[in-house]
N, C-alpha and C positions, 0 to 999 in steps of 0.2 A: 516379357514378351516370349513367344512360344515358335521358336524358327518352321517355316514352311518349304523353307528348300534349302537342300544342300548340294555343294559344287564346287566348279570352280572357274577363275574367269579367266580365258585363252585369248592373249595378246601377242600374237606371232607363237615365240617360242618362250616368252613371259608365265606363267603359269600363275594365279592365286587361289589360295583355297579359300572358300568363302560362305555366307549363312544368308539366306532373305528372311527380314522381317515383313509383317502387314507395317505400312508408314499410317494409315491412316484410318478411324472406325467412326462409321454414320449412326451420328445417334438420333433416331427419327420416333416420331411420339409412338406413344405405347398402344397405337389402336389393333385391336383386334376382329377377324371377321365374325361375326355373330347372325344368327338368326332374328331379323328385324320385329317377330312379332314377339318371340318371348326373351331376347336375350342371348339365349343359350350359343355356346361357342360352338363356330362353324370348322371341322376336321378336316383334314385332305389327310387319303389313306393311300394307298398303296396296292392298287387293284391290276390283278390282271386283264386286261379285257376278253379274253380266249377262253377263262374258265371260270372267271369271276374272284379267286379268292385273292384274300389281303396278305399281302406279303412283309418278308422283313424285309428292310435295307441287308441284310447277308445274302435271301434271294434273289435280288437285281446284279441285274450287269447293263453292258452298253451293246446298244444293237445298231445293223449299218442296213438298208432297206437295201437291195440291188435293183438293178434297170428291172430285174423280171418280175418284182415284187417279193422274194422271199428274205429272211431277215437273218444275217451274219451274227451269233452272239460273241462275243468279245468279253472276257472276263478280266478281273485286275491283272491275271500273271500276265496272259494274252499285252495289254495294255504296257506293262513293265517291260516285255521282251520287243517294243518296239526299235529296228534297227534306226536311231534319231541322235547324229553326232550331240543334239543340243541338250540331252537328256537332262546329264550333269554338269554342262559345261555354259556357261554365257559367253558366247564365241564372240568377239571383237571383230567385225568386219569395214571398221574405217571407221573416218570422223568427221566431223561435218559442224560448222559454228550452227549457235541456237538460232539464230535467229531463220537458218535452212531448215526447221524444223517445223510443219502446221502446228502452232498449240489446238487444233482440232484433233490431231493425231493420239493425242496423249489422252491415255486409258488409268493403269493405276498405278502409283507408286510403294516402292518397299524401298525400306533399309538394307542397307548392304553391311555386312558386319564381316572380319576376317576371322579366321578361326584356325587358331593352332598359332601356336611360336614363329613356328616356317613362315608363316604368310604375314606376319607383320609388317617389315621391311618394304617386299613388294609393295603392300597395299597401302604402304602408306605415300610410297614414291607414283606409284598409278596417282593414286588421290591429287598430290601436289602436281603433277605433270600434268592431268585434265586442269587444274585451277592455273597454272600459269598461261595455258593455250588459249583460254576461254571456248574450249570446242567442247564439244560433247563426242561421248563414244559409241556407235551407234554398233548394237551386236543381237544377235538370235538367241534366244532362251524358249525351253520349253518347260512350261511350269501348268500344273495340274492338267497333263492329255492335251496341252495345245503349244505349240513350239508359235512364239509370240516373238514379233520386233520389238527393240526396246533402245531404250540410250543409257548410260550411263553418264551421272554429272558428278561433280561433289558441291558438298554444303558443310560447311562448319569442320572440315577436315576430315571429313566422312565422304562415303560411297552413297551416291541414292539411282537406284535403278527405277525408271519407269518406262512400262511398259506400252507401246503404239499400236494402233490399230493399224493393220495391211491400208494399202492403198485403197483397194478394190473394198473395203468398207469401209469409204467413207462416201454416202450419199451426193448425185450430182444435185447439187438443188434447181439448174434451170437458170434461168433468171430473174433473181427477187430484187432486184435493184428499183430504186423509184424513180421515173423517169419525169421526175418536176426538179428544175432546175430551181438553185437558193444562188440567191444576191451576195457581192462582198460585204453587207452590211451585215447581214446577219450571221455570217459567218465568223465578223469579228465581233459580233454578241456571244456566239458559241462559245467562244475563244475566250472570251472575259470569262463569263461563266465558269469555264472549266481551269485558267488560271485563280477564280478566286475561289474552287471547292478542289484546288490541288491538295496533295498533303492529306489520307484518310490512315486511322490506325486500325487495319482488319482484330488489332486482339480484341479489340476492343467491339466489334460488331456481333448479335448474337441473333438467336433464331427466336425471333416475334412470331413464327405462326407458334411457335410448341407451346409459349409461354398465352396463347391466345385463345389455342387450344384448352389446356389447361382451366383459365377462367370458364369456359365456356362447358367443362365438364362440373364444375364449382357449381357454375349455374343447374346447368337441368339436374344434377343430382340435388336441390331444395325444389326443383319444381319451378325454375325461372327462365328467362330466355337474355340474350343479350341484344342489344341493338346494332345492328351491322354497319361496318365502319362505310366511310362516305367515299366511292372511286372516284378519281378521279374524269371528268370531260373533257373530250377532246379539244385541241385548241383553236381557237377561232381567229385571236390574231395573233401571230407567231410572233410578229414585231415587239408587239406590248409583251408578252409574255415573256420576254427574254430579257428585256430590260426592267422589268418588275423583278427576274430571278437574281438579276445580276445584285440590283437593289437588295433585298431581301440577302444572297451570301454574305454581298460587304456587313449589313448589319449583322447579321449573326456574326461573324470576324468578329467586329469590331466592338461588338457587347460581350466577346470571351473574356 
């Protein structure tokens, strides 16, 4: 793995020096955009709109529009000399148990890895003090031009930082709630249900559309189609439906 950020993380008068790894990479199918009539691969260039021409990524920079319309350029040193205590540092600003946390809130995660002799000790006593408290550490980092909330947890004796969306993005949705009221009956149908498909192993679940995909590129490249799989319909009686599931989990249990 290839560190994305370097730093250190500021707990009062605590200091550690430390490395962000990416924790995690989307491996999504291979499709490509293409021009639908013959194929040929669809480009996105790098045009200026003002004079037309293509440019390198070393021509660009970042631009800030003002109220009056005219555009601020910003180039990387501009961007580097910004005055932002969080630059290098993932500032500790208190703690807070997880469960005070929205899992809406959470964005992406990285590794936290120490770096140097010096920072061993610390990071390993931070580690162990988050895991005896069960709290999380919630502090400020700025990582590629955006100074982001984040927490800090440990896992397996390691540091994992992830980072939170501000408040103010996170969409109000209104009220989607369903306003048809359910029975204690089917409530403790629910409850069977989900007492007999407790217990699932994530290593073990994998990505059905890629491998779906995949056939289905199998096919049109001989010249074939597939038959598309059957959705499911809506339920008609919720009652039956739920004691027919419950029926069907035990069997499956029970035929492992």
């Amino acid at each position: 793995m290839r560190s994305i950020w370097k730093g250190t993380i500021s707990f009062s008068l605590v200091t550690v020096s430390v490395q962000l790894f990416a924790a995690t990479e989307e491996h999504g199918p291979g499709l490509h955009l293409v021009h639908a009539v013959d194929g040929g691969r669809v480009r996105h260039k790098r045009v200026c709109e003002l004079d037309g021409q293509q440019l390198t990524a070393q021509e660009t920079a970042r631009g800030w529009e003002t109220p009056d319309g005219r555009t601020v350029v910003l180039d990387e040193a501009d961007i580097a000399a910004l005055p932002l205590p969080t630059k290098h540092v993932i500032d500790v600003v208190g703690f807070l148990d997880a469960d005070q946390v929205d899992p809406l809130m959470y964005s992406r995660p990285y590794w936290v890895a120490s770096q140097g002799p010096a920072s061993q000790r610390p990071y390993a006593l931070f580690t162990e003090a988050l895991a005896r408290s069960g709290r999380l550490a919630v502090c400020k980092v700025a990582i590629r031009s955006r100074e982001r909330l984040a927490v800090l947890r440990p896992k397996h004796g390691m540091l994992v930082l992830h980072t939170l969306l501000w408040p103010e993005e996170i969409r109000d949705p209104g009220d989607l709630s369903s306003p048809t009221p359910v029975t204690d009956r089917e409530l403790r149908l629910a409850e069977m249900l989900m007492d007999e498909l407790a217990g699932v192993d994530i290593d073990q679940l994998h990505d059905e559309y890629a491998a779906a995909l995949e056939q289905l590129v199998d096919a049109k490249a001989v010249g074939e189609g597939l038959t598309p799989a059957l959705e499911p319909g809506p339920v008609v009686d919720l009652m039956a439906a739920l004691e027919e599931s419950v029926r069907a989990a035990r069997h499956g249990r029970d035929g492992e």
